[in-house]
DOKOL-518802 format. One line per 3 residues: number of its first residue (from 1); for each residue y, z, x of N, C-alpha, C. Coordinates in steps of 0.2 Angstrom, whole numbers. Each point is the difference from the previous one (the first is absolute). Example, Ala and Ser with C-alpha at 12.3 -4.5 7.8 and 13.67 -1.06 7.14 Angstrom:
# residues 2
1) -28/39/66/6/0/-4/6/0/4  5/-4/-2/6/1/4/5/3/-4
//
This chain:
# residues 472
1) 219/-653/909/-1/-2/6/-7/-1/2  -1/-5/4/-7/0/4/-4/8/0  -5/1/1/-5/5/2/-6/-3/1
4) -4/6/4/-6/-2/3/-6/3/-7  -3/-3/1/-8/2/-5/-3/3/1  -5/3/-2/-7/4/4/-5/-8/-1
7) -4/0/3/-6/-2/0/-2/-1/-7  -3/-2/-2/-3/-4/-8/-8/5/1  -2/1/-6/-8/5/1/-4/-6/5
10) -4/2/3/-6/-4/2/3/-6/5  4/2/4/3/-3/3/-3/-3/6  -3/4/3/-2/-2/6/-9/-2/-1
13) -3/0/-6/-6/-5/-2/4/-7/0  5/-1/-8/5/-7/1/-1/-3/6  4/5/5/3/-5/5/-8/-3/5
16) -5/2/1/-8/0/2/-2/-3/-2  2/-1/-8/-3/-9/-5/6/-6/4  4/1/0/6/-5/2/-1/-4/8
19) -2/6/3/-1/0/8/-8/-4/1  -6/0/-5/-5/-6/1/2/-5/-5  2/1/-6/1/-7/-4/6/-6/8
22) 5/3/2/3/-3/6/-5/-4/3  -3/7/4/-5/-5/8/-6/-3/-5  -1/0/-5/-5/-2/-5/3/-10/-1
25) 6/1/-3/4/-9/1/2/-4/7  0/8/6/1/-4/5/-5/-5/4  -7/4/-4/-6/0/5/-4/-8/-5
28) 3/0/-6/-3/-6/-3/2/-4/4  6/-2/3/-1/-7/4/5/-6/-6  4/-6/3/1/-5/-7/6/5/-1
31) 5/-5/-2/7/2/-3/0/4/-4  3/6/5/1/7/-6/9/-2/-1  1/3/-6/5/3/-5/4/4/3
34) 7/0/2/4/4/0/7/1/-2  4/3/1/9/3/-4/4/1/4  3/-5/2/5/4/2/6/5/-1
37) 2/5/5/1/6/-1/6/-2/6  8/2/-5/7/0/5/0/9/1  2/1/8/0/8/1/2/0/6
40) 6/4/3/5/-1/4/1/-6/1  5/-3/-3/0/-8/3/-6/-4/4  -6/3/-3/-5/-6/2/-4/-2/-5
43) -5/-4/3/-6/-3/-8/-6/4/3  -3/3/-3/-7/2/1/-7/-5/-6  -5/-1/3/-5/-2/-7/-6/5/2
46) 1/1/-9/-3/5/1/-9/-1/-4  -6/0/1/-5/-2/-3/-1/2/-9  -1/-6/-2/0/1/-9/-8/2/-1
49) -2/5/-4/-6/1/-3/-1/0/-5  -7/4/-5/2/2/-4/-3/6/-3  6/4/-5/-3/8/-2/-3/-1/-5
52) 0/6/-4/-1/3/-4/5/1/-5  3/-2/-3/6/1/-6/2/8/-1  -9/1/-1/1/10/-2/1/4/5
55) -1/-3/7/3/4/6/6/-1/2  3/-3/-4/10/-2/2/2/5/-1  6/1/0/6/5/-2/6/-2/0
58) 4/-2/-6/6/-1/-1/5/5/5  6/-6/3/4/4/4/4/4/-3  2/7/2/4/3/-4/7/-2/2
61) 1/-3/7/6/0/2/2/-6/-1  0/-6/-3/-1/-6/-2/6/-3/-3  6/-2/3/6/-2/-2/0/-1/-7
64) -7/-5/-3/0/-2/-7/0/2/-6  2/8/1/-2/3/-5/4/9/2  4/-3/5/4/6/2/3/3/-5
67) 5/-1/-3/3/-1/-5/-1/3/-6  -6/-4/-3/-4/3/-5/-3/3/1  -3/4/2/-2/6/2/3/5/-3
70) 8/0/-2/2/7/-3/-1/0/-7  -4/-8/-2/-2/-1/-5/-3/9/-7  0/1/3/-8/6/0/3/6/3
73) 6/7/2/-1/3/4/-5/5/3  -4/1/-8/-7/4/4/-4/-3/3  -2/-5/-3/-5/-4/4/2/-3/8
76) 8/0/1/5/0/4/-4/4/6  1/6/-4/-1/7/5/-7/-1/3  -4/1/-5/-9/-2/0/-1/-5/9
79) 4/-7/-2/-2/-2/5/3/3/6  5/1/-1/3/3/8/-6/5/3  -2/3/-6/-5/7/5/-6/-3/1
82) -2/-4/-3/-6/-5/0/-1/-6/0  2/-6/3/0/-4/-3/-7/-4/-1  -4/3/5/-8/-6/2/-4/4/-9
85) 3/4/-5/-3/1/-5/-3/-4/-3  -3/2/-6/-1/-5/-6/6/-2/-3  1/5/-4/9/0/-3/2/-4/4
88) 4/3/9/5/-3/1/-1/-9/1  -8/-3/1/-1/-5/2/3/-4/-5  -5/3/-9/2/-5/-7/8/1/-1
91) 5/4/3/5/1/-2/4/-6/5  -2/-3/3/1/-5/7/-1/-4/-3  -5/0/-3/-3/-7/-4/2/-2/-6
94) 2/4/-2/7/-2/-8/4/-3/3  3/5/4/8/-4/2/0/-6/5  -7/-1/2/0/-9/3/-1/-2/-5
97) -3/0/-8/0/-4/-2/7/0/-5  3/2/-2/6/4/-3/9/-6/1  1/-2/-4/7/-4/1/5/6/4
100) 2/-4/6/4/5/3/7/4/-3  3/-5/-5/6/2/-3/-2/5/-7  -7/0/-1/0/3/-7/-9/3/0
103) -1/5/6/-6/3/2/-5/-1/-7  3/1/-7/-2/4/-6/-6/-6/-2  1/-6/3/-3/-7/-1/-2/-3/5
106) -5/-4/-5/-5/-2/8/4/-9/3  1/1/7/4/-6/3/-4/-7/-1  2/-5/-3/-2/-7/-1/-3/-3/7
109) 5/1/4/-1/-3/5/-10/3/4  2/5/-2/-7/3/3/-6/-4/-5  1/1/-7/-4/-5/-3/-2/-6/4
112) 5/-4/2/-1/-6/4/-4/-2/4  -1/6/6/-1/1/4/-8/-2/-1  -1/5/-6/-7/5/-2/-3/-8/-1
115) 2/-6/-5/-1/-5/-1/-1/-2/7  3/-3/3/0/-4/6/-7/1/4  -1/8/0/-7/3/3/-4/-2/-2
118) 0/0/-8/-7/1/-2/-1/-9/-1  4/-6/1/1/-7/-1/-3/0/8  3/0/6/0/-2/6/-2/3/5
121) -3/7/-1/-2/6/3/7/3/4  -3/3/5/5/3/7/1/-5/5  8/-4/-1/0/-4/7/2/3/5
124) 6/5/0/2/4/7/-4/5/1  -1/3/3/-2/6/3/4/8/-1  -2/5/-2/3/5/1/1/3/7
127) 3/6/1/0/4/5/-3/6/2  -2/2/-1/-2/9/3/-1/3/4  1/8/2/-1/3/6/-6/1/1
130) -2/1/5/-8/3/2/-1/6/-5  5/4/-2/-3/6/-6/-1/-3/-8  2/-7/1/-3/-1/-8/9/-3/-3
133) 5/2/2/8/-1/-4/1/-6/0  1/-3/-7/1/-7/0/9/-1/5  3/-4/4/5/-2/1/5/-5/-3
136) -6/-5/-1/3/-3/-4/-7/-5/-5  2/1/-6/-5/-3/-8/-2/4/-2  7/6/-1/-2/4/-4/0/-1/-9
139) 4/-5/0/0/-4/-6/-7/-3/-3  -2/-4/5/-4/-5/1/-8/7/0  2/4/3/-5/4/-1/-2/5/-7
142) 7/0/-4/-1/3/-6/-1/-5/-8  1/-6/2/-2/-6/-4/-9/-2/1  0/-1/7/-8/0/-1/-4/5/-2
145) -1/8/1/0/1/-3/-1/0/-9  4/0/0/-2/-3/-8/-2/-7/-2  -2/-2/5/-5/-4/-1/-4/-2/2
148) -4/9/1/-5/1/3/-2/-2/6  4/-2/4/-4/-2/5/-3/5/4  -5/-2/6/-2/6/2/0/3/10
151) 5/-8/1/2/1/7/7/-4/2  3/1/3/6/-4/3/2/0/8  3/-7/-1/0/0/8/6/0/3
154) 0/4/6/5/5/1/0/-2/9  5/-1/3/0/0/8/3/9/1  -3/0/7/-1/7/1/5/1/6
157) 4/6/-1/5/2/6/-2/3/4  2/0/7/-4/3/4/2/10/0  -5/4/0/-1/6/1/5/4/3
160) 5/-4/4/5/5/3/7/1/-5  0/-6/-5/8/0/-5/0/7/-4  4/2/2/3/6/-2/6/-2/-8
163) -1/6/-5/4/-4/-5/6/-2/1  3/-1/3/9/-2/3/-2/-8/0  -7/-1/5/-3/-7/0/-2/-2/-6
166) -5/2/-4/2/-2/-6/3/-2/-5  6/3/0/5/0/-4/5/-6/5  0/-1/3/4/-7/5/-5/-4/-1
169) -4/-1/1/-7/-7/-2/1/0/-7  1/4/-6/1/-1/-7/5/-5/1  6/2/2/8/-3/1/-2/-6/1
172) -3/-1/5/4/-8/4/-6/-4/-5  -5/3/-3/-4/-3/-4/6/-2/-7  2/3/-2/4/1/-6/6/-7/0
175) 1/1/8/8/-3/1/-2/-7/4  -7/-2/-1/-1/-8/1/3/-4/-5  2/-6/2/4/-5/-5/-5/0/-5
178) -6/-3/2/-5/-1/-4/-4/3/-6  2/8/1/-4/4/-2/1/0/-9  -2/2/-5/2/-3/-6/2/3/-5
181) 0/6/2/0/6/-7/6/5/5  5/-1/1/6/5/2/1/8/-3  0/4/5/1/7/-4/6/0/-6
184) 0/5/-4/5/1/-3/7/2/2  4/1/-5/6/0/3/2/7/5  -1/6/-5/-1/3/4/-4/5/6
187) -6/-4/-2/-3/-2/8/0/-1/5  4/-4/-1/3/-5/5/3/5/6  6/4/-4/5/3/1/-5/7/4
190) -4/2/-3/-3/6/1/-1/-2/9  -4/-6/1/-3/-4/6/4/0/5  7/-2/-1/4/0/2/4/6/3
193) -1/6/-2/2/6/1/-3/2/3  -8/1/0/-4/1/7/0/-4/5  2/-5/-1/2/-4/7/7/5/4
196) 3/0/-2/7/4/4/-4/5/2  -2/2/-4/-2/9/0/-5/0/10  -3/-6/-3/-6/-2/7/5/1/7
199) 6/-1/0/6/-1/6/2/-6/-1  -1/-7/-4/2/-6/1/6/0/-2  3/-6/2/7/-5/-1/0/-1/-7
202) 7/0/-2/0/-4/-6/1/-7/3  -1/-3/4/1/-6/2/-10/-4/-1  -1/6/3/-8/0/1/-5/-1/-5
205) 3/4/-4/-2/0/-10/3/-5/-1  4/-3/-1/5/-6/-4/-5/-6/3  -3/0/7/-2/-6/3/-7/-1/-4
208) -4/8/0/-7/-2/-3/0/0/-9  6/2/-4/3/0/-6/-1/-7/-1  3/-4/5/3/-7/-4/4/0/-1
211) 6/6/0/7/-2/-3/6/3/6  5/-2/-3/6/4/4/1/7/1  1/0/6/5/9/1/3/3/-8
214) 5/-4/-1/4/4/-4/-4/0/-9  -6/-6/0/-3/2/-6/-5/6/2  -2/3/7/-2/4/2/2/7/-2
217) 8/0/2/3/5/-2/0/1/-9  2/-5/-2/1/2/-8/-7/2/-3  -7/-2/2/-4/3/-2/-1/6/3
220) 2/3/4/-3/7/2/8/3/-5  6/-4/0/4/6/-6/-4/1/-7  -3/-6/-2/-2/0/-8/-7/5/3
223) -5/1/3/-3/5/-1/3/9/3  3/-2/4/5/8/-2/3/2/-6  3/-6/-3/4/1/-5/-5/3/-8
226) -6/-2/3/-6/1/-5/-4/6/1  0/4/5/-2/5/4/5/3/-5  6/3/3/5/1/-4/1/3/-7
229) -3/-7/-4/1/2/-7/-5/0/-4  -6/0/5/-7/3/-3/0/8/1  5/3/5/0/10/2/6/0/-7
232) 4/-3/1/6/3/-7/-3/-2/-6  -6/-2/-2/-2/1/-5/-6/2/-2  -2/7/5/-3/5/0/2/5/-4
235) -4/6/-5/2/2/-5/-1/6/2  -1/8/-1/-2/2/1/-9/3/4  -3/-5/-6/-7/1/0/-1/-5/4
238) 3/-3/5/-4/-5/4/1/-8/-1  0/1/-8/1/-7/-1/4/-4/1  0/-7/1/3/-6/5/-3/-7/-2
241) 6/-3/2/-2/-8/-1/-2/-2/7  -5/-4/1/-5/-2/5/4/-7/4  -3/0/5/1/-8/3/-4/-5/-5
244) -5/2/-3/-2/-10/-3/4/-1/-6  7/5/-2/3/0/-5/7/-5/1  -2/0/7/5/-5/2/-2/-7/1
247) -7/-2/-2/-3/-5/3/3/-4/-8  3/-8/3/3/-6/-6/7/1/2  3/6/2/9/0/3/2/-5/5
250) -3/-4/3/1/-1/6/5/-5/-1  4/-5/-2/5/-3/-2/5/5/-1  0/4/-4/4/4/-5/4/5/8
253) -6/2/4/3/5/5/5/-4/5  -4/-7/1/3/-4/7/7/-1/-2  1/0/-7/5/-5/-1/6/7/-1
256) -1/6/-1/1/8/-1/3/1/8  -4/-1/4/1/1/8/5/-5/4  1/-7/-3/4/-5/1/7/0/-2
259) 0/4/-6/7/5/-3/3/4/4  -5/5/0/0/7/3/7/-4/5  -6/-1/5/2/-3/7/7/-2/1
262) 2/-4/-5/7/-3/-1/5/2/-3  -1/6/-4/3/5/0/1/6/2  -3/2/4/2/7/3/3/0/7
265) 3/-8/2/3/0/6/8/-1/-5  2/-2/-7/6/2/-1/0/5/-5  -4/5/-2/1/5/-5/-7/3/-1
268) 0/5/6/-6/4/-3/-2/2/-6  4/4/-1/-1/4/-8/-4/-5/-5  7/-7/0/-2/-4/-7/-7/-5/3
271) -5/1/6/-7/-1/2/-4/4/-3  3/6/3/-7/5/-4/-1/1/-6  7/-1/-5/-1/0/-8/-3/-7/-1
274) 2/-6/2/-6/-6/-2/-6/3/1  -1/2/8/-8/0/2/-4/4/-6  5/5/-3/-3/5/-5/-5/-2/-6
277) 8/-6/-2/0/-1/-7/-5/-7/1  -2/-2/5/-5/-7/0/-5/4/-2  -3/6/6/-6/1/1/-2/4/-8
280) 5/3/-2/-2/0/-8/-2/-3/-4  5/-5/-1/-3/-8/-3/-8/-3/3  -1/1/6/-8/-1/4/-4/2/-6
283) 2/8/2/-4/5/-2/-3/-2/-9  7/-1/-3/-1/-2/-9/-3/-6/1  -2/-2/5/-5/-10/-2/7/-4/-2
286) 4/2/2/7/-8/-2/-4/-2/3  1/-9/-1/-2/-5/5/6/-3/4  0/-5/5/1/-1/6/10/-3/-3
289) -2/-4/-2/6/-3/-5/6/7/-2  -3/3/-5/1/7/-2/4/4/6  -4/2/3/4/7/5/5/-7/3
292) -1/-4/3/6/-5/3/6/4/-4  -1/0/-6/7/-1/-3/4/9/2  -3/5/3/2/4/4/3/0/6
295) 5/-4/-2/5/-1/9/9/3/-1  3/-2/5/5/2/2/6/-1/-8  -2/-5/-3/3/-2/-7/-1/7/-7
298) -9/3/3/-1/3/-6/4/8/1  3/1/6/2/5/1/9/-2/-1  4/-6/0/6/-2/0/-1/2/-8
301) -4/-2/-4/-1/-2/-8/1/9/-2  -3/5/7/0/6/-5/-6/0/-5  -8/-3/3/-5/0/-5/-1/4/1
304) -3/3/4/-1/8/5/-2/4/-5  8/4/-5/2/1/-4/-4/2/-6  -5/-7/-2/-5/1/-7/-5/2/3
307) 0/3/7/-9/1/2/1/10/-2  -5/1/2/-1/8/-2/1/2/7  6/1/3/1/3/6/1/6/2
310) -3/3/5/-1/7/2/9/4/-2  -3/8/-1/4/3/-3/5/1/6  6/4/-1/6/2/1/1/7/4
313) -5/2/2/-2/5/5/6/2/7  1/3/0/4/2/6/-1/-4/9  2/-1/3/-4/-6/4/4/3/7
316) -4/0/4/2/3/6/6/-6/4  4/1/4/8/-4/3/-6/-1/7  -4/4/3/-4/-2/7/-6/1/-3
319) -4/-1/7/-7/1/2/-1/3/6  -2/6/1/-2/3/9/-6/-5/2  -2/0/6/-4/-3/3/-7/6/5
322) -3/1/-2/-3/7/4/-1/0/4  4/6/7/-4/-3/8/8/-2/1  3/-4/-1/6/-4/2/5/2/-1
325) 0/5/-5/8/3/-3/5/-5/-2  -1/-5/-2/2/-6/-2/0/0/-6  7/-3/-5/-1/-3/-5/3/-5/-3
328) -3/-3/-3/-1/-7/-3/4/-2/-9  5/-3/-1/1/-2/-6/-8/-1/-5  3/5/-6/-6/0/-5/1/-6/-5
331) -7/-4/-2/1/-7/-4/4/2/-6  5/-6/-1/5/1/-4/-3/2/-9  3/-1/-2/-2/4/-6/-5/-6/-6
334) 4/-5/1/-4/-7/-3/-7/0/4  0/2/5/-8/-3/6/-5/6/-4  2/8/-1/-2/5/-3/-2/-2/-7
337) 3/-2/-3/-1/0/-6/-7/-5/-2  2/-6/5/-4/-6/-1/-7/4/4  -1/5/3/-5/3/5/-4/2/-7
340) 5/6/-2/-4/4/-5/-3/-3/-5  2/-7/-5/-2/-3/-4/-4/-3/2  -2/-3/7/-6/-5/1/-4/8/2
343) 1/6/2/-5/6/2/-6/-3/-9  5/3/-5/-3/0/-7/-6/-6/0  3/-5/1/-4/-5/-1/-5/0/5
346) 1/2/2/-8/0/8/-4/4/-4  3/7/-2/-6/6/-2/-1/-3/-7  2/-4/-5/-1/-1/-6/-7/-8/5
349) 3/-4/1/-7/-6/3/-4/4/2  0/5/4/-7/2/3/-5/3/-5  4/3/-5/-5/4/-5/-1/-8/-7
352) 4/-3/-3/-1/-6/-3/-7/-4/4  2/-3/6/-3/-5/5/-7/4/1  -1/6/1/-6/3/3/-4/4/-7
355) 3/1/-3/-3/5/-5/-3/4/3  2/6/3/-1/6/2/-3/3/-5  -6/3/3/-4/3/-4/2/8/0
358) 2/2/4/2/9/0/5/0/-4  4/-4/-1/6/3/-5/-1/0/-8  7/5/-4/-4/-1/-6/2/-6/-4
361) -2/1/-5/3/-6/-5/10/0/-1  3/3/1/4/3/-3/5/-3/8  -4/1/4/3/-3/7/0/-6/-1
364) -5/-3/-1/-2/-7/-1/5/-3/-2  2/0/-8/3/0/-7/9/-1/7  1/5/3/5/0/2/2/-6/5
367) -2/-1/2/-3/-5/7/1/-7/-3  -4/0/-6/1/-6/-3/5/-2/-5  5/4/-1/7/0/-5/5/0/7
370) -2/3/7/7/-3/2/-3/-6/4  -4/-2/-1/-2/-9/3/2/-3/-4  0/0/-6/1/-4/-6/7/-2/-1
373) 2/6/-1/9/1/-1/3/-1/7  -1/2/6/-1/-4/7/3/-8/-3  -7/-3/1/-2/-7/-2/3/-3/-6
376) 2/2/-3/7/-2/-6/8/-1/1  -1/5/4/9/0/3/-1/-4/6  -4/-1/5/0/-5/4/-2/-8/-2
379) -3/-1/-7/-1/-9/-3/8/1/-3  3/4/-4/5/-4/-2/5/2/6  4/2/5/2/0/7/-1/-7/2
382) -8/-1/3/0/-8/2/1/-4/-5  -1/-1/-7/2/-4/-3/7/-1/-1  4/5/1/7/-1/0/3/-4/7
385) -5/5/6/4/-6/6/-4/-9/-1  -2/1/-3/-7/-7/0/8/-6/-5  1/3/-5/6/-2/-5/6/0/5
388) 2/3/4/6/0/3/-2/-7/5  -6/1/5/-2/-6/5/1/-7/-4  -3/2/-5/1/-8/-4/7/-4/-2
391) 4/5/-1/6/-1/-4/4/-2/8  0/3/5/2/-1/8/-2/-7/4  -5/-3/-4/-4/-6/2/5/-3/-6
394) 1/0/-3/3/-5/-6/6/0/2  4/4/2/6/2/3/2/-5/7  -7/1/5/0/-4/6/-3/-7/-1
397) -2/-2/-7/-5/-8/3/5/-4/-1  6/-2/-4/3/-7/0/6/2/7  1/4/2/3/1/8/-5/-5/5
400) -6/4/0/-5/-1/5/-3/-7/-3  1/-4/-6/-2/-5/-1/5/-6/5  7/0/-2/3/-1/2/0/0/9
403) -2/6/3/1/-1/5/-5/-3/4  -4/-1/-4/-7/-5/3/3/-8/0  3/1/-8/3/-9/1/4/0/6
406) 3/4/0/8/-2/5/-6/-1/8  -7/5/2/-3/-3/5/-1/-8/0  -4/1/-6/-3/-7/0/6/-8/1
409) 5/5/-2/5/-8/0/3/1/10  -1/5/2/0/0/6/-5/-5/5  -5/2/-4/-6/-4/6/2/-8/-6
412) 2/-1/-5/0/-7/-1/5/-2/4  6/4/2/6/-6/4/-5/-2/7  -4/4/3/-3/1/5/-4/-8/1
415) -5/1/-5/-3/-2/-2/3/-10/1  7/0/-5/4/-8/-2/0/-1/8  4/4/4/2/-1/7/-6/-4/2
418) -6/3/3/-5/-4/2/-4/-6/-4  3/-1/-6/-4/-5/-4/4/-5/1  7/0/0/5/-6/3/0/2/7
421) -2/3/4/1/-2/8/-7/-7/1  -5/4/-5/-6/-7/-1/-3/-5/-3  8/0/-4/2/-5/-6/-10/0/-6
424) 0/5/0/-4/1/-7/2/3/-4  6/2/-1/3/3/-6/-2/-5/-7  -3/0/-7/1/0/-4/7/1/-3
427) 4/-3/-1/7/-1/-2/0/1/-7  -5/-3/-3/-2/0/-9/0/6/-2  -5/2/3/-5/6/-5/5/7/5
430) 3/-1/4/5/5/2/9/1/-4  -1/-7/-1/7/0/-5/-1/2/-9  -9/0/-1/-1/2/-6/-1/7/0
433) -3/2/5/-1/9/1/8/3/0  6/-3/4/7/1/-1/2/1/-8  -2/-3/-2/2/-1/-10/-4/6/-1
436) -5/2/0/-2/4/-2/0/8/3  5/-1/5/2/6/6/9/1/-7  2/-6/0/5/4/-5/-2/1/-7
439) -5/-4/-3/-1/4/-6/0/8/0  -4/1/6/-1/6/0/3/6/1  6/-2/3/7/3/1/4/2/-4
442) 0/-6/-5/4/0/-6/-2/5/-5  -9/2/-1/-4/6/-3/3/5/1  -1/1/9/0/7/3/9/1/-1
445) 6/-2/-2/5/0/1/1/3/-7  -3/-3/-6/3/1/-7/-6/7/-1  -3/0/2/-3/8/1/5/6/4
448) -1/-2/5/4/6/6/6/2/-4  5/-7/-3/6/2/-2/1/5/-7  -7/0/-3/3/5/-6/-2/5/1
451) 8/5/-3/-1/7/0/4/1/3  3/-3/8/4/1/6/6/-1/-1  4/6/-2/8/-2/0/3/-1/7
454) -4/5/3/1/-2/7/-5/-1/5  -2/-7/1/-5/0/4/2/0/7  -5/2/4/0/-1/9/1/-6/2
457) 3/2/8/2/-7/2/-8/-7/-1  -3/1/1/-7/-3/-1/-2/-6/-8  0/6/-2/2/-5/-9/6/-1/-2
460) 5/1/3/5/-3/-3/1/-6/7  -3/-2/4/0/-7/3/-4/-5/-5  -6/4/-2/-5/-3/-3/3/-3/-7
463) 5/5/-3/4/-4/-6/3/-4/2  5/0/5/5/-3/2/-2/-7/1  -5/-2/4/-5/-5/2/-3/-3/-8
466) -4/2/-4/-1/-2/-5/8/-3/-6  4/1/0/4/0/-4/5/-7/4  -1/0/8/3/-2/0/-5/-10/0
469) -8/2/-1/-3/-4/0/1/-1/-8  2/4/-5/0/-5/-6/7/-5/2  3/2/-1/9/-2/-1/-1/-9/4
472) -5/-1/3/-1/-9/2/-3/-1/-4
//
């Protein structure tokens, strides 16, 4: 959630450079430079100058990098106590430059960026607060940087934005059509959650989002859902899979939460075991294709079954509710089992995915034989429902082939009607299409009819009609 910061060191010098470099541009005379700044529904412009690169400060609180930030948990920790440090600032400065889905590498797009700069210099202007915190180019500030520049130009907020202002001036800067480089996914999400939290609407979120209410709501379920089962696979010693472990899911979730949804208004239970057995499949990297084949068929199929599903444990008939003296049906035994098996896999990812350094080898080793064996019983499961889907598609397409003709001969009567009401019917080339309409009957006839001792009312017209088209 939001928090407030102390003060950056040398704070109140900063802001006494800032406060003459200001009446310094305003007193030159001749078009000054300035940025528009959106805050409470209005536009403020605020005077562009320029600093010092080495007197900036990377935002700590900086939607960009929200996320990745658990990159790291000690350095994690370091900056929460500290952030205006050395460390905390270079740890800032990785993760802007850093792919958001895969911290461990440096992001291309930042490359880009670094090019553009050093090709065409600084066209937009950054943001900063009168203590030096960049608001917005923090990117743009950790690319020059490296290319050694030795000042940037920055428009200055005025001295009463408190960081709540801040952090909404980031936002609406973020959430301009124009603006180019969008947070990550779940970024996004993190922003979005501070929003409510602030007392707004999801109406009021949706409208500065750019999307719908109810794409509102499924994002705030896939980051609870992710809140969730980043705590249950926590190990003893602390260890846990992060939010940027979830960064590249974003398809895989939507399409998890569009199930979910449609199924738990006719069958709780067999919701929760999908939800389970998708976010397992996430978790092993299936791709998008892959976990699809996890639906309501691969549980008809009984694939379930080849997965390594939680043990046979005694299972409580209720649940109390504390405070209420209420209680509640306990998840059925399939929802449990599916619980305990994706539990293993959460604590097996988080030590595989993280490489935790306090556990021993022998943990390790463990972690990674039931990922593995995991990930084996779940490729052949998909692969068997993947073989089933195919064989079901092969089943339905000369139906549904079929059933496209019978449209299409619908819109051709349609069609003849209004070509003789405007006397342009083609007479020729419709009497040949006709020939060619019974060639193809005659096909479909001497196919449908073998094997069938007793066919349906349907193909046995179709014979009936061919048979009686040979006999002239």
């Amino acid at each position: 959630m939001m928090r407030e910061f102390p003060a950056p060191p040398r704070a109140a010098e900063f802001s006494e450079l800032v406060s003459k470099k200001v009446e310094e541009a305003k007193a030159a005379g001749g078009t000054r430079e300035t940025v528009t700044v959106d805050w409470n529904g209005q536009q403020a412009h605020v005077e562009v100058i320029d600093l010092p690169l080495s007197s900036l400060y990377y935002n700590p609180s900086t939607h960009r990098i929200r996320a990745q930030r658990s990159h790291d948990a000690e350095r994690d920790a370091a900056l929460d106590k500290d952030p205006w440090s050395a460390e905390s600032q270079d740890y800032l400065g990785f993760l802007l430059k850093a792919d958001p889905e895969n911290t461990s590498v440096r992001d291309k797009d930042f490359d880009v960026l670094k090019d553009s700069l050093d090709q065409f210099g600084q066209n937009d202007p950054g943001l900063v607060t009168r203590h030096g915190v960049l608001v917005n180019g923090n990117t743009r500030a950790a690319a020059l940087r490296e290319l050694r520049a030795q000042s940037m130009r920055v428009g200055v907020l005025p001295a009463s934005f408190t960081w709540a202002d801040v952090n909404a001036v980031e936002l609406a800067l973020q959430l301009r059509k124009d603006h180019r480089r969008d947070y990550s996914f779940i970024n996004r999400l993190i922003a979005m959650e501070e929003q409510a939290a602030l007392g707004r609407t999801p109406e009021q979120i949706a409208k500065d989002f750019r999307i719908q209410v109810r794409t509102y709501h499924q994002e705030r379920w896939i980051l609870s859902t992710i809140r969730e089962l980043n705590e249950r696979s926590r190990t003893g010693g602390g260890n846990g899979l992060r939010l940027v472990d979830w960064e590249g899911a974003t398809e895989r979730l939507r399409e998890l939460h569009r199930l979910y949804a449609k199924l738990e208004t006719v069958d709780r239970d067999q919701a929760e075991v999908l939800k389970e057995l998708r976010l397992a499949a996430i978790l092993l990297n299936f791709s998008k294709t892959d976990v699809r084949h996890i639906d309501e068929d691969f549980l008809k199929a009984g694939l379930e079954r080849q997965l390594p599903m939680g043990g046979t444990a005694a299972r409580p008939q209720s649940v109390s509710i504390p405070g209420l003296g209420l209680e509640v049906p306990a998840a059925s035994s399939a929802v449990a089992e599916a619980r305990a098996m994706n539990d293993e896999i959460l604590r097996a990812a988080a030590v595989v995915r993280n490489g935790a350094s306090d556990l021993g080898n022998e943990q390790k080793a463990a972690a990674q034989d039931t990922w593995d064996s995991t990930k084996n019983a779940f490729d052949e499961a998909i692969e068997a429902a993947g073989r089933s889907a195919r064989l079901r598609k092969r089943k339905q397409l000369a139906p549904a082939r079929l059933a496209e003709a019978c449209a299409s001969i619908d819109q051709c009567v349609s069609d003849l009607v209004q070509a003789r009401t405007s006397r342009s019917l083609d007479e020729e080339a419709f009497d040949d299409a006709v020939v060619r309409l019974r060639g193809s009957l005659l096909k479909l006839a001497q196919q449908a009819g073998r094997g069938l001792p007793q066919p349906g009312d349907g193909v046995a017209w179709l014979l009936e009609a061919v048979a009686a088209e040979g006999s002239r």
